[in-house]
N, C-alpha and C positions, 0 to 999 in steps of 0.2 A: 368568201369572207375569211378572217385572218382569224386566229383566236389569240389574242392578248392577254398578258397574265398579268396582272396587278403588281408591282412593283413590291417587293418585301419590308412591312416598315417594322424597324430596329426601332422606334421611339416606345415600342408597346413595350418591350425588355426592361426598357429602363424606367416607368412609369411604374410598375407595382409595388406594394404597399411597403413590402417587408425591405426595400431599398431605398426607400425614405429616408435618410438620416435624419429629420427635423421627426417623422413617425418611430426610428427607435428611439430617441431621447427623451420626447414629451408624453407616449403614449406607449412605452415599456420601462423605460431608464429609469423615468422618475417614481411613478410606482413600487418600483423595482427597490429603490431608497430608500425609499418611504416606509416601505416593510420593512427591510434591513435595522433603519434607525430605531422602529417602534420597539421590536422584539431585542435590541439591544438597551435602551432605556430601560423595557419591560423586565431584563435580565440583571440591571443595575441597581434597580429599583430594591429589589428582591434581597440580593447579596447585600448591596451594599448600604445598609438603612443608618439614617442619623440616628445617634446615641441620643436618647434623653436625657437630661438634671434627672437626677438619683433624688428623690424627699419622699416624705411619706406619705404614700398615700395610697387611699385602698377602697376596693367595689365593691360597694352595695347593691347588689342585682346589676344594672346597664348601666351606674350612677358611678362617677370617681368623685371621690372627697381625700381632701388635706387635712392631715390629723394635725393639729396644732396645739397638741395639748404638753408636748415637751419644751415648747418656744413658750407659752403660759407658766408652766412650772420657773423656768431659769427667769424671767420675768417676774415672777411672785418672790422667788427666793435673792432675787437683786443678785446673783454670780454674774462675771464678768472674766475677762483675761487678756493676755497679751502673751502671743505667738512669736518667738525670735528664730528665724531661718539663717543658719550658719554654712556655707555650703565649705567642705573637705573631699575637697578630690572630685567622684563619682557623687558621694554621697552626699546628705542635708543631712545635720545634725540640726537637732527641732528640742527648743527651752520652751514651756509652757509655763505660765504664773496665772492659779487659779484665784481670784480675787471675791473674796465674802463683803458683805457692807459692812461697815463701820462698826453700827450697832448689833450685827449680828458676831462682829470679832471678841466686840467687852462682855457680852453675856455669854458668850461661849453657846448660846442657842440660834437655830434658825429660824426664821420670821414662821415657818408654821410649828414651834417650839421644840421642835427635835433636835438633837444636840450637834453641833459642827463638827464636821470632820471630813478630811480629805480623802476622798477615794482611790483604792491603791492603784487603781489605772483608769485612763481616759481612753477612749477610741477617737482616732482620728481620720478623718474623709476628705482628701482633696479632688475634687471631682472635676476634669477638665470641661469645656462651656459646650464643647460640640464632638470632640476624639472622646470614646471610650477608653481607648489603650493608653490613655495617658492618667488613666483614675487610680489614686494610689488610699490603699486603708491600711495602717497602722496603728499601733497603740502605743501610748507612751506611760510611762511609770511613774511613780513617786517618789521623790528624793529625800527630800527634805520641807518642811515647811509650808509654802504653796507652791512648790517647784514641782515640775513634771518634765523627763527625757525621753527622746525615742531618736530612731533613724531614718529615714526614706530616701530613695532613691527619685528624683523628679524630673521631668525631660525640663531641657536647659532650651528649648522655644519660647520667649517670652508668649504667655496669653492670657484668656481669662479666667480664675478657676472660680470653684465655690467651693469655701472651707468650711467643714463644720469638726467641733468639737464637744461630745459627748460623754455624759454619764450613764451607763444601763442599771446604775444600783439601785439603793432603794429609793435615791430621788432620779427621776428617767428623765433629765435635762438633756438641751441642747442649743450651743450656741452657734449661729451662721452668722460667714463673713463672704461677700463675693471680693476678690483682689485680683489683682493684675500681675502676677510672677513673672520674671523672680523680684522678690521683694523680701526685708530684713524685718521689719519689725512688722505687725498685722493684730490690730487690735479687734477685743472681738467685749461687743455689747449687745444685753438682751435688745430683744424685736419693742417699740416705742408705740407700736399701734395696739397692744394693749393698756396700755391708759385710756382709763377711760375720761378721765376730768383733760388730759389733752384732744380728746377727739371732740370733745363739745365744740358747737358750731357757737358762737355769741349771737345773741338776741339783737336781732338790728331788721327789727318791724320799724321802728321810729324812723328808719332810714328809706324806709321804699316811698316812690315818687306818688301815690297813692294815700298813703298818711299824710306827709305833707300836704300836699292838697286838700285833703279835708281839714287841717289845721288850720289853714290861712283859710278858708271858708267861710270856718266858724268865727276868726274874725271880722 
């Protein structure tokens, strides 16, 4: 009897797992990504966080609230303005005219009787909508009259900012405007949802399908 030896098979070489190329791509590669991309989002996240709108507001224990009591005041007091953006060169030269109501101009007092008068500076806050590095605070002065100056510098991107203009004296107003820069003229008017005779809802019980109905009923 002969002794035969089984034939050498190469197919077993090329069958194992780790020479799979469909086994590294879907069952090391992608994984493999997957981690990659997490722990870089993870790392983006971190660093690079969106800037919030700048307003007021402050924690009560786990609680945020909006102090809304300086948007009240410039609403009580009826102030008002208009913002003129002059751009020279790099820079913005910035015209402010601070406007009093009518009746608070001829008595020379203001609506909670304390006497008018212009404050010798305003703080100014252009806050970009979503870039921090484009938020500019400056102050501007008193000229003359209702007139107010200052300078800033403002990135030349058109976008959307939120302007406010502010008193910290002894009245603590503050007027906001959201605009679209660059822009030349920016008028700025108190906040309108305190009125309260404008927020009343009208009386329109006589109008529901329900009333009627019972009116023609009753005839």
């Amino acid at each position: 009897m002969s002794n035969t030896t089984p034939p050498h098979n190469n197919q077993q070489s090329h069958d194992t797992w780790y020479t799979n190329p469909l086994m590294l791509i879907f069952v090391i590669g992608l994984p493999a990504f997957v981690v990659i991309a997490c722990i870089f989002f993870v790392f983006y996240s971190i660093k690079i966080q969106d800037a919030t709108v700048r307003d007021d507001w402050y924690m009560d224990g786990k609680t945020l609230y909006q102090d809304a009591s300086r948007d009240q005041l410039a609403y009580d007091l009826g102030v008002s303005g208009v913002m003129r953006l002059n751009k020279s060169g790099d820079s913005t030269q910035v015209v402010f005219e601070l406007n009093y109501p009518k009746e608070s101009l001829a008595s020379g007092k203001l609506s909670d009787g304390t006497p008018l008068n212009y404050p010798k500076t305003l703080s100014v806050s252009i806050s970009h909508a979503t870039d921090k590095s484009k938020d500019r605070d400056f102050v501007i002065t008193h000229q003359a009259a209702n007139r107010y100056t200052g300078e800033v510098v403002l990135d030349a991107t058109p976008a959307k900012y939120y302007l406010q203009v502010s008193n910290a004296g002894t009245h603590n107003w503050r007027l906001l405007q959201p605009e679209n820069l660059p822009k030349n003229n920016i008028v700025f008017l108190p906040l309108t949802s305190f009125n309260a005779t404008q927020n009343d809802l009208p009386d329109q019980r006589d109008k529901r399908p329900s009333s009627a109905t019972s009116q023609n009923a009753g005839k």
